[in-house]
N, C-alpha and C positions, 0 to 999 in steps of 0.2 A: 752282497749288497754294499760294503762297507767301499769298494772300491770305485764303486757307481757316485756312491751319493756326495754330491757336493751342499754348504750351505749357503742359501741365497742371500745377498747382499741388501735384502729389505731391512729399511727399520722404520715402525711407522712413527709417528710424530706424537709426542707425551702427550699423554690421553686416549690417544686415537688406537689405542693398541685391541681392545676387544674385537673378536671376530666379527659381530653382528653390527656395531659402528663402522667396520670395513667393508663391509659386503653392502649394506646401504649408503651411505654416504656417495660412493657416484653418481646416483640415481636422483642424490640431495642437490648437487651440483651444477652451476647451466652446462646445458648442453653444445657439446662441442660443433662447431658448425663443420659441415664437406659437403661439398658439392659432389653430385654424383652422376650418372646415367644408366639406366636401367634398362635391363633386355632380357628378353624371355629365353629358356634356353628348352628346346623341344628335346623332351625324355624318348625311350625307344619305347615306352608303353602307352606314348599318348599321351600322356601327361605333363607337365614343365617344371621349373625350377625357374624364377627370378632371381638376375644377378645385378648386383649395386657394383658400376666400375667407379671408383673415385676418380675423381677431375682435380687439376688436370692430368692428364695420361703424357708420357713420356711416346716422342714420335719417331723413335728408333725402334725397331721391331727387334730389337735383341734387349733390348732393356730389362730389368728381372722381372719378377712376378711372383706375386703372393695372393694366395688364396685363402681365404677365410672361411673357416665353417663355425657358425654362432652355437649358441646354448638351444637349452630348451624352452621355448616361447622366444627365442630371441630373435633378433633382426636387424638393421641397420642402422633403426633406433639404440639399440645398445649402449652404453657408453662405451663398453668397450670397445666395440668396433668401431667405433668414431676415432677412437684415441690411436687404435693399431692401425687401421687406412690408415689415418692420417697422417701415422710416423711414416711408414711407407712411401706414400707420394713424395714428402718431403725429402724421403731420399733419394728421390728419383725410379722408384720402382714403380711397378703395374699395378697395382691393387683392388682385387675381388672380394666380395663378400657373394660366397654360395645361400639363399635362403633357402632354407627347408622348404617339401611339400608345404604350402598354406601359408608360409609363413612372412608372404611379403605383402604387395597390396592387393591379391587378388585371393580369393579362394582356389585350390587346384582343381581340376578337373575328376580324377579318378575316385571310388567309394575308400580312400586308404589315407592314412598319415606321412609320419615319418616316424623315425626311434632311434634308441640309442644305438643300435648297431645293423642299421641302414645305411653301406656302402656304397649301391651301386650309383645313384647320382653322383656321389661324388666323383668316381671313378670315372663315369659320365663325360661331367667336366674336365675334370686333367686330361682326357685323351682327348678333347675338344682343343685344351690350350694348347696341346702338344702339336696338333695337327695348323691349329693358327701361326703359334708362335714356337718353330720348332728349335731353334738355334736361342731361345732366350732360356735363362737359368729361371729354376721355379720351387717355391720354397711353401709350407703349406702351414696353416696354422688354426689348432680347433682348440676350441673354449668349451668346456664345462660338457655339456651332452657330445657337442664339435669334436672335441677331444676324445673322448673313448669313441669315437667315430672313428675316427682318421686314425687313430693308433692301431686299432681292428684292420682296417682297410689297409694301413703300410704293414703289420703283418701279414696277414692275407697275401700280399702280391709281392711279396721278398722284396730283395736290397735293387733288383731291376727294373719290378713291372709296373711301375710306376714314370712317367717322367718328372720326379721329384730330386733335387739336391739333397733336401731334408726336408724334417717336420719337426712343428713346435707344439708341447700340448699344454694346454694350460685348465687345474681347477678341472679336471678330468675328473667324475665317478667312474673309477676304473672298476670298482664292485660293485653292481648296481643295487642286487639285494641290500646290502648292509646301505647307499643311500637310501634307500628309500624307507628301511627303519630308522637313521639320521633324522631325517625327515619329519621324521613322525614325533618326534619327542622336542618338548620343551618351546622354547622361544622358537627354533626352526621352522614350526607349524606354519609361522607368518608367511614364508618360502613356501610352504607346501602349499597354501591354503591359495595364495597370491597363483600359481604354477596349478593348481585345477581349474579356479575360475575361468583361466583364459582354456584352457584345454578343451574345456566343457564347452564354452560355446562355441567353439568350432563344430564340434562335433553336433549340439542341438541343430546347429544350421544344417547340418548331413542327416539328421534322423529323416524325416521326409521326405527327403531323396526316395525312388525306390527301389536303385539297384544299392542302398546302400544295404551291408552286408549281415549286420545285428539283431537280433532282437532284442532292442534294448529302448523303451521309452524312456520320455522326461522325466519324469519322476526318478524311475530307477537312476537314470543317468545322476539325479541331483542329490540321490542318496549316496553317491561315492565318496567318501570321506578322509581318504587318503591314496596318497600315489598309489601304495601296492592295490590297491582296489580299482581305480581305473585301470591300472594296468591289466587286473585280471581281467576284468568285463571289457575295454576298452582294444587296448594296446595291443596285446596277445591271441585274440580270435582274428583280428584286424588284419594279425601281417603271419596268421597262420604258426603262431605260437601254442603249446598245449596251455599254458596259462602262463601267471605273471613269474611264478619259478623258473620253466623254462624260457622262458626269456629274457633276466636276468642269468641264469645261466650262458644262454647261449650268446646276449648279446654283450657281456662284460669284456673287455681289453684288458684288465691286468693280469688275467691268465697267461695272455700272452707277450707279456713281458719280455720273456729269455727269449722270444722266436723273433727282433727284429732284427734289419739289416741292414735298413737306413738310418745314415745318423739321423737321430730324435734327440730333443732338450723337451724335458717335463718339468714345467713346473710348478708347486704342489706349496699351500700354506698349512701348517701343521692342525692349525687349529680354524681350517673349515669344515663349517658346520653344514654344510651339504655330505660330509663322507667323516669315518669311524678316524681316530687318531690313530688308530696302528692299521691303517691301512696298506702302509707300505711293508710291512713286517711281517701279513699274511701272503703278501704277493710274491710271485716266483722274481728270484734274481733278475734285475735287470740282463738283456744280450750287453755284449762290449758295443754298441753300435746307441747307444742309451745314456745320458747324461741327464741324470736327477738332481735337481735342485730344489729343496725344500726350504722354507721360511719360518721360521716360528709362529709368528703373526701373515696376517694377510685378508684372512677369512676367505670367503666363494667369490672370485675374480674382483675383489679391493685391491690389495696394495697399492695404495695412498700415502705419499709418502711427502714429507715437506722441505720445497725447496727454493731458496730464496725468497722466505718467508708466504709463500702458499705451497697448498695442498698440488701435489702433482702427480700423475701416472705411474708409477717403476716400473708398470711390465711396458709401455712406452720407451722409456729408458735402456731396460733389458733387450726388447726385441729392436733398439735400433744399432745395438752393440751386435744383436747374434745378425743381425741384417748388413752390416758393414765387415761382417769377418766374411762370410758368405759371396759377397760380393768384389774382395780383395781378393784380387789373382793371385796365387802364390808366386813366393820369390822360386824363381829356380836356381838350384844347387851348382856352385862352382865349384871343380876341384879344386881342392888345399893348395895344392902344389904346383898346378897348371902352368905358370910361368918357368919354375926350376924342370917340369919334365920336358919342357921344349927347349929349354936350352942345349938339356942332355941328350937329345935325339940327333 
């Protein structure tokens, strides 16, 4: 691990240092404006996914391309995603935001969700962008549920099968069990409790449906009083899980740490309070293909960071740094000598 981890170059701004003032505070802040355009992207089960392109679009078809996969309940409301588009564009790249099943302006069509380790949409789309834009570089970036998404999925499909440069994960519950007892304790609640609300009424609006797939009325539904509980009743019979064990189980990414291929940058605040502090310490060694960066401070996709006397983005900052290295052609290699061996020839 020791040769993996690097530390991140966050420091938040005196005072600003508690997890729970990081992790709110963007949400306190106006919201960043982008211009966007929206398209339905038809799934192979009949069902869809809407995508948010930020405007304006770059009109070289080789241009890069970033894709975005948000949080849980997130969208293109997020701040974050406002803030990552937006760095994006600004650098001239393509920029997507994937929304989850449900999770854009429409309800999806099928009796099913989405979860934390729910690939195949995504996979969906990159073979969509591949086939669109196949000569352009493409570089992928998941947030919070997004993140142990997309780290799952680029193990899953190795260092090739993918048409990805890299991936960025950010504020990843890479153990889902140990989130979801995070979750459950202390001030976090607010996170929990905020992350049912919205979950539930998706789902009330499907109880009445009647291919939808549960036995589960209102009531019941309203008696669910923490994640691992929806997830048992909810999440888990949904997408064909034995319960909410096995699917933290199955659907967690930091098991598979050591199996990836693609370069990945993860980056992780010590002290969020969506996931355990030694969550890195039970997880397998990072692959060589894995660059971790941890923060002391940060908390669940904050890092707020003050500059020029206001409050500013850092992973903004960060991801326009790993977006411009990404983007720089290497220099290529001259021989030392080159002049003196042709002299001697």
């Amino acid at each position: 691990m020791a040769g993996h981890l690097h530390i991140a170059d966050f420091q938040p701004p005196r005072g600003l240092a508690n997890p729970h003032v990081q992790t709110l505070l963007p949400r306190l802040l106006p919201r960043q404006r982008l211009a966007h355009r929206r398209e339905i992207l038809e799934l192979p089960d009949g069902d869809f996914v809407e995508l948010a392109w930020a405007q304006p679009a770059p009109r070289d078809l080789q241009a890069p391309i970033l894709v975005l996969f948000h949080g849980l309940e997130g969208s293109l409301a997020s701040p974050y995603a406002r803030w990552l588009l937006g760095t994006a564009t600004r650098l001239g790249w393509r920029a997507v935001l994937m929304h989850f099943r449900g999770c854009g302006t429409q309800p999806n069509r099928l009796p099913r969700a989405y979860h934390s380790g729910d690939t195949a949409d995504a996979y969906w789309l990159i073979g969509q962008l591949a086939h669109r834009y196949p000569h352009a570089l493409k570089v992928a970036v998941g947030v919070s549920l997004g993140g142990n998404m997309l780290l799952k999925l680029v193990a899953e499909q190795g260092g090739d099968g993918l048409d990805l440069a890299g991936a960025i994960v950010i504020s990843a519950p890479l153990d889902l069990a140990a989130s979801a007892d995070s979750l459950h304790r202390g001030f976090a609640r607010v996170y929990e409790r905020h992350l049912l609300r919205s979950l539930k009424a998706k789902v009330r609006r499907k109880l009445a449906d009647d291919d939808f797939p549960l036995s589960l009325d209102a009531r019941q539904l309203a008696g669910l009083r923490s994640l691992r509980a929806y997830d048992d009743a909810v999440t888990a019979p949904l997408h064909d899980f034995d319960d909410a064990d096995d699917y933290y189980r199955r659907a967690s990414a930091g098991r598979l740490l050591g199996e990836i291929e693609l370069p990945t940058l993860i980056l992780h605040a010590e002290d969020d309070p969506f996931t355990s502090r030694d969550l890195f310490t039970r997880l397998p060694p990072p692959s060589d293909a894995v660059r971790l960066e941890i923060a002391r401070h940060g908390g669940h996709v904050g890092f707020l960071e003050g500059r020029q006397g206001r409050l500013r983005p850092w992973l903004s900052r960060r991801l326009a740094k790993e977006l411009t290295d990404w983007a720089t052609p290497p220099v290529p290699c001259q021989p030392r000598d080159s002049r003196r061996v042709r002299s001697d020839s």
